[in-house]
C-alpha positions as protocol buffer text, in pm:
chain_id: "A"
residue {
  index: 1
  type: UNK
  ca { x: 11576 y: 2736 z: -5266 }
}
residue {
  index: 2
  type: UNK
  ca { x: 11577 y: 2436 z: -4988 }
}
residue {
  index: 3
  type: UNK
  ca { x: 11219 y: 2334 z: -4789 }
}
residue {
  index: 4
  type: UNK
  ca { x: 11236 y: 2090 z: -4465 }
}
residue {
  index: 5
  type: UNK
  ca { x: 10869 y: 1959 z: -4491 }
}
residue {
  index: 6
  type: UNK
  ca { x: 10717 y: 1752 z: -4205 }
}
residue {
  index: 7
  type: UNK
  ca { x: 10405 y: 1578 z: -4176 }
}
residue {
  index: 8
  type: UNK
  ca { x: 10201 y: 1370 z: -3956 }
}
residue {
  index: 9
  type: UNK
  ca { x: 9916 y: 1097 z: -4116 }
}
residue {
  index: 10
  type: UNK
  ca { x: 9665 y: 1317 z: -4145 }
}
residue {
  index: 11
  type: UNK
  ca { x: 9882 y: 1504 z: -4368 }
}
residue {
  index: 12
  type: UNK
  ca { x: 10069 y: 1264 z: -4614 }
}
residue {
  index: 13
  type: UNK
  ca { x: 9848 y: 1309 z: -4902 }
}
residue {
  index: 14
  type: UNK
  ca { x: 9888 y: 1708 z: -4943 }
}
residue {
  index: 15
  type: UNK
  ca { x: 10315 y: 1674 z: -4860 }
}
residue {
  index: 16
  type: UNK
  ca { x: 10334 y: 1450 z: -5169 }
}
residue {
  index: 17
  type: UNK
  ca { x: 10115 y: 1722 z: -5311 }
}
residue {
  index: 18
  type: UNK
  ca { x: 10305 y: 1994 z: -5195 }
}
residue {
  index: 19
  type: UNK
  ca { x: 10683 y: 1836 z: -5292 }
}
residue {
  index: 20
  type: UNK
  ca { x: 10542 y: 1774 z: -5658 }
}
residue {
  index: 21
  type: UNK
  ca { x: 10472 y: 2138 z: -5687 }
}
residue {
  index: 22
  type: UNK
  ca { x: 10803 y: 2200 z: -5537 }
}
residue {
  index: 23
  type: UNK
  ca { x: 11005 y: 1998 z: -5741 }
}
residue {
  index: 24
  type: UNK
  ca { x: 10788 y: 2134 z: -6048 }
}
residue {
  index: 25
  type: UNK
  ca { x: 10981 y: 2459 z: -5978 }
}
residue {
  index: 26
  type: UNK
  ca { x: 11286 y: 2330 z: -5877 }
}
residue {
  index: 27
  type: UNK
  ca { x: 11279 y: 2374 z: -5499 }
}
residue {
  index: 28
  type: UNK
  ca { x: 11500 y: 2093 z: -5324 }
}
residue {
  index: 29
  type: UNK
  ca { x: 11312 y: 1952 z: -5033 }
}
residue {
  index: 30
  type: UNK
  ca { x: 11446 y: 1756 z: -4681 }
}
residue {
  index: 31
  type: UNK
  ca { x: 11129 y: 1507 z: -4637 }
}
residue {
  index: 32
  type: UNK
  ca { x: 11107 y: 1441 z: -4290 }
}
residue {
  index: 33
  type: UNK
  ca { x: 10718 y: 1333 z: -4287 }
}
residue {
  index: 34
  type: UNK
  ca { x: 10557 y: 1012 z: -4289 }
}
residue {
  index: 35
  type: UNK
  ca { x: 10459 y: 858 z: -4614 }
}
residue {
  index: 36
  type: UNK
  ca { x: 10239 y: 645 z: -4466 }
}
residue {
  index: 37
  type: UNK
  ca { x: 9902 y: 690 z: -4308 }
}
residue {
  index: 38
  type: UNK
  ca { x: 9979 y: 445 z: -3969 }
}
residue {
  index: 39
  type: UNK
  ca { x: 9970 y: 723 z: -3683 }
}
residue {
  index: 40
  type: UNK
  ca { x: 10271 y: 900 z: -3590 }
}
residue {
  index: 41
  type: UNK
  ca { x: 10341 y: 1191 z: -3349 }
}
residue {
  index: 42
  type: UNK
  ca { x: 10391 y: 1555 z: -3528 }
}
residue {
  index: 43
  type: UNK
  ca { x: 10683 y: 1633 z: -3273 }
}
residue {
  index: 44
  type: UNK
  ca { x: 10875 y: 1391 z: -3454 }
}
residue {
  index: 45
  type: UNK
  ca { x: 10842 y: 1549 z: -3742 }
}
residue {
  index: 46
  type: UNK
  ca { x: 10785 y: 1916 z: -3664 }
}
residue {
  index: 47
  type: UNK
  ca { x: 11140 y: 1943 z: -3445 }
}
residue {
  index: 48
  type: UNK
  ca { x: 11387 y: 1830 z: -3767 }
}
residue {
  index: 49
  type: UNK
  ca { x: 11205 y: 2087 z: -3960 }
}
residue {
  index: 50
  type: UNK
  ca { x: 11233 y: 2354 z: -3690 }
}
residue {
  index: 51
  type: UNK
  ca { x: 11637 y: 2258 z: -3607 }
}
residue {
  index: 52
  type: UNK
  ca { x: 11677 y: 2287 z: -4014 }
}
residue {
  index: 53
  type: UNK
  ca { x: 11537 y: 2586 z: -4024 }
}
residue {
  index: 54
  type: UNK
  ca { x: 11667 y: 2779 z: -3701 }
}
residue {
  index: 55
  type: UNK
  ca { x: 12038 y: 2640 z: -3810 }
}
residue {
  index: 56
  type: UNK
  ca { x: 11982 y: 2795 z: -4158 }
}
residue {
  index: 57
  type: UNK
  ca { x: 12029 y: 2467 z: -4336 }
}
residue {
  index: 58
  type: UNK
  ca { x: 11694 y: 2576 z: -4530 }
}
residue {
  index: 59
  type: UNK
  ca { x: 11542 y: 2885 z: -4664 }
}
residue {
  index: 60
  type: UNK
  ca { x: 11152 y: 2763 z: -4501 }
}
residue {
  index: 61
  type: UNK
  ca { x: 11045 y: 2499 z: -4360 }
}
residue {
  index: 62
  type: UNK
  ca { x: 10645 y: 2363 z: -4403 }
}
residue {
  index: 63
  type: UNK
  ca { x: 10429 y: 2133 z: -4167 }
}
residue {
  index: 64
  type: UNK
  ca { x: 10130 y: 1975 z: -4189 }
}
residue {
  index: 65
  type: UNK
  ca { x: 9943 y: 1805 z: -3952 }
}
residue {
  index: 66
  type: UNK
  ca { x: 9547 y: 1733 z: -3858 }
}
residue {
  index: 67
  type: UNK
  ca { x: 9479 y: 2068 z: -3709 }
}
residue {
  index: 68
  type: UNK
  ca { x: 9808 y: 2272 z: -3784 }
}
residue {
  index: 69
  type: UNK
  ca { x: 9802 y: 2321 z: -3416 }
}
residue {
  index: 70
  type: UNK
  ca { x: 10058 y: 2077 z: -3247 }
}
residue {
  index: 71
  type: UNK
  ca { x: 10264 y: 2149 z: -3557 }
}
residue {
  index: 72
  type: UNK
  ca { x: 10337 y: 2506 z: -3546 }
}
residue {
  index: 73
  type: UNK
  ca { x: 10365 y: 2491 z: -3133 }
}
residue {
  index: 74
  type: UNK
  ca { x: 10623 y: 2226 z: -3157 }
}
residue {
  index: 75
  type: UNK
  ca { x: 10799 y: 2461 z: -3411 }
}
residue {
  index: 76
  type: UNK
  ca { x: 10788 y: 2721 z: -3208 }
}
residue {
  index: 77
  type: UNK
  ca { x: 10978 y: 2601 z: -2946 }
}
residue {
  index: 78
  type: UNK
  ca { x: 11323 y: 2665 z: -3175 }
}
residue {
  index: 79
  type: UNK
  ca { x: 11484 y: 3027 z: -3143 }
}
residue {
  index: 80
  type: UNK
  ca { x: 11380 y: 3221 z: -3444 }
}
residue {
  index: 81
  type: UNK
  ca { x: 11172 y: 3010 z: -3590 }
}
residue {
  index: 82
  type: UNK
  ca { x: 10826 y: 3180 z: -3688 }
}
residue {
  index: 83
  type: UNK
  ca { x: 10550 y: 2897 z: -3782 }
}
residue {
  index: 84
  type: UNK
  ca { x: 10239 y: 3077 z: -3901 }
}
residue {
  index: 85
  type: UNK
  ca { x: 9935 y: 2865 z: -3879 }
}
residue {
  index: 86
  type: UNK
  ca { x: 9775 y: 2986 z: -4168 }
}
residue {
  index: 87
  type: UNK
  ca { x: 9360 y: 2873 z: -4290 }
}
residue {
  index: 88
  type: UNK
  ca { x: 9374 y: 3031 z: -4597 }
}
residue {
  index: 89
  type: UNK
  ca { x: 9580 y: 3271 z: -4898 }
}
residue {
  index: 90
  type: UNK
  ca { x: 9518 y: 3599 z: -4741 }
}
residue {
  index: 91
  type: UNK
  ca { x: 9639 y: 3510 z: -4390 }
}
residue {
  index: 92
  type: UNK
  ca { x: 9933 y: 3336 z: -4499 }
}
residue {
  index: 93
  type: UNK
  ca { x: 10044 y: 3637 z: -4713 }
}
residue {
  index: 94
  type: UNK
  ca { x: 10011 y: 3874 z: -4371 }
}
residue {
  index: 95
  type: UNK
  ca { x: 10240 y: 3588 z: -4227 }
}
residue {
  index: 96
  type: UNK
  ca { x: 10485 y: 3640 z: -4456 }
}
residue {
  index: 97
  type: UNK
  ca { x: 10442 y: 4001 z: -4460 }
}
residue {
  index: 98
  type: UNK
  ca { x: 10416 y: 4161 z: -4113 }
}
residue {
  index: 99
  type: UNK
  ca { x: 10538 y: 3823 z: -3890 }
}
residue {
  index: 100
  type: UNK
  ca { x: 10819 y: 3708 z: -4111 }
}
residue {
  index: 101
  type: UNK
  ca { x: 10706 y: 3366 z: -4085 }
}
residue {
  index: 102
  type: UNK
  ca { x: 10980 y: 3111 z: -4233 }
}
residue {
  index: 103
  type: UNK
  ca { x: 10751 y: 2780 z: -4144 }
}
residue {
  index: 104
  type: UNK
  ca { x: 10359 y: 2767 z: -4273 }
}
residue {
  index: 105
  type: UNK
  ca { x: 10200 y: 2512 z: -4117 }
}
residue {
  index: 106
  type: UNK
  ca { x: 9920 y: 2383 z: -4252 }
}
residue {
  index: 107
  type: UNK
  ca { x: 9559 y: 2227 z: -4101 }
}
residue {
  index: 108
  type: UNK
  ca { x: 9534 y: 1939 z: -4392 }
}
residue {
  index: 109
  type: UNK
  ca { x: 9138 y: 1853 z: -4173 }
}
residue {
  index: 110
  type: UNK
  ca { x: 9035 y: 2192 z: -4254 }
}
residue {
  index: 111
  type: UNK
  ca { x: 9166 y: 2317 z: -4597 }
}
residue {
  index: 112
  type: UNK
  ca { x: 9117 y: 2158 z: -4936 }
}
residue {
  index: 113
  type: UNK
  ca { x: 9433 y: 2033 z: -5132 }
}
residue {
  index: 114
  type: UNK
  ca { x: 9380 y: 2287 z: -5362 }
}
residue {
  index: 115
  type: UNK
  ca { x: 9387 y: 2566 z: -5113 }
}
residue {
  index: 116
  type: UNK
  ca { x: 9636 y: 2425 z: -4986 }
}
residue {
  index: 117
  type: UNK
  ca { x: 9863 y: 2433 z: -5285 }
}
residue {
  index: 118
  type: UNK
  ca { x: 9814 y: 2826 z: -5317 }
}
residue {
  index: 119
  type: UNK
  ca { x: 9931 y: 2878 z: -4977 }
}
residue {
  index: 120
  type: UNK
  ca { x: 10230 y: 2721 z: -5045 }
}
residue {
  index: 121
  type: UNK
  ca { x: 10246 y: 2917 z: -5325 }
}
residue {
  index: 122
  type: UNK
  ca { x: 10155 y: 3244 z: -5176 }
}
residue {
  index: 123
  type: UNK
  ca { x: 10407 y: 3163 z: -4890 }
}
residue {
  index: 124
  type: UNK
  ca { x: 10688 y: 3136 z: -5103 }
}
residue {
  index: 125
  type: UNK
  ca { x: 10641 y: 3459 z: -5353 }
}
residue {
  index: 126
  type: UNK
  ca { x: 10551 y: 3665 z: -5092 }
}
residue {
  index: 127
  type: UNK
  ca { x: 10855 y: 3867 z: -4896 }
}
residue {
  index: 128
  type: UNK
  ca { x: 10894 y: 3988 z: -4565 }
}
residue {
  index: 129
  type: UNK
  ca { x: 10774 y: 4429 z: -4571 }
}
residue {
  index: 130
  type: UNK
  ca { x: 11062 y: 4523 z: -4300 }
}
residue {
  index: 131
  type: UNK
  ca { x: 11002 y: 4861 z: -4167 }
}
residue {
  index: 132
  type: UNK
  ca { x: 10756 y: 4881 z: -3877 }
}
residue {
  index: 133
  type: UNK
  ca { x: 10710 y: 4517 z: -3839 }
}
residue {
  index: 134
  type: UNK
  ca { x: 11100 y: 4480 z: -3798 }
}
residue {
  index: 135
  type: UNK
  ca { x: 11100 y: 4606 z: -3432 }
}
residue {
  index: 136
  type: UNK
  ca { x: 10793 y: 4336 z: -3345 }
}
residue {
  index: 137
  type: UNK
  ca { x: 11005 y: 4046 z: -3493 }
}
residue {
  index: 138
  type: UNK
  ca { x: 11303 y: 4163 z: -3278 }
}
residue {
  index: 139
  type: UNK
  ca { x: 11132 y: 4133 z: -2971 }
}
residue {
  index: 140
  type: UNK
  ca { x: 10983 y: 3789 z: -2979 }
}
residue {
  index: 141
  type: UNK
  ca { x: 11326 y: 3610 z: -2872 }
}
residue {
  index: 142
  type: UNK
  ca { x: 11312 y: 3605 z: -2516 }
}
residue {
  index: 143
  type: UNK
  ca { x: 11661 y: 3777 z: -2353 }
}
């Protein structure tokens, strides 16, 4: 498995997090975040992750900024990408589940590292149910 990851400041701290769980299970990762905690503006970060993930160059792609917010909108911008804004497990599962989401962004001023860290997880073991939440994902690319 491959994972773009993209960060802004207020998220550096949970990415290094986040890629040593990764890496723990042997999931490459494209860092295209800051490591630093100078400010820095999350569409520079959030479009590689987007491109990498609409071109199929990685199986999901994760942001994290402040909020979550700017993140996942600039994300969104990409043809079939889906970035779920997800505050906790349970929502991020129904991302995965009914939306098909392939990019959880994450709100690092809201959730605690540890939460955090189970999203990922959740995001990642949970598939995609097809069936009647096929036809909604078909829809959302404008003709």
């Amino acid at each position: 498995m491959k994972i773009a990851i993209g960060n802004d400041h207020a998220g550096t701290d949970y990415k290094l997090a986040i890629i040593g769980l990764l890496k723990s299970i042997q999931v490459e990762v494209i860092n295209y975040g800051t490591d630093g905690t100078d400010s820095v503006d999350y569409p520079d970060f959030a479009h590689p992750v987007a491109l990498d993930v609409e071109q199929g160059n990685v199986d999901f792609g994760i942001l994290i900024c402040g909020s979550g917010n700017g993140a996942s909108m600039t994300a969104n911008k990409q043809q079939n990408v889906r970035a779920a804004l997800c505050w906790n497990k349970e929502i991020t599962k129904l991302a995965r589940e009914h939306n098909d989401a392939n990019i959880l962004s994450l709100p690092a001023r809201y959730i605690a590292l540890p939460q955090a860290l189970e999203m990922v997880s959740t995001f990642l073991n949970t598939s995609f149910d097809g069936g009647r939440h096929e036809r909604r994902i078909e829809k959302i690319p404008l003709q």
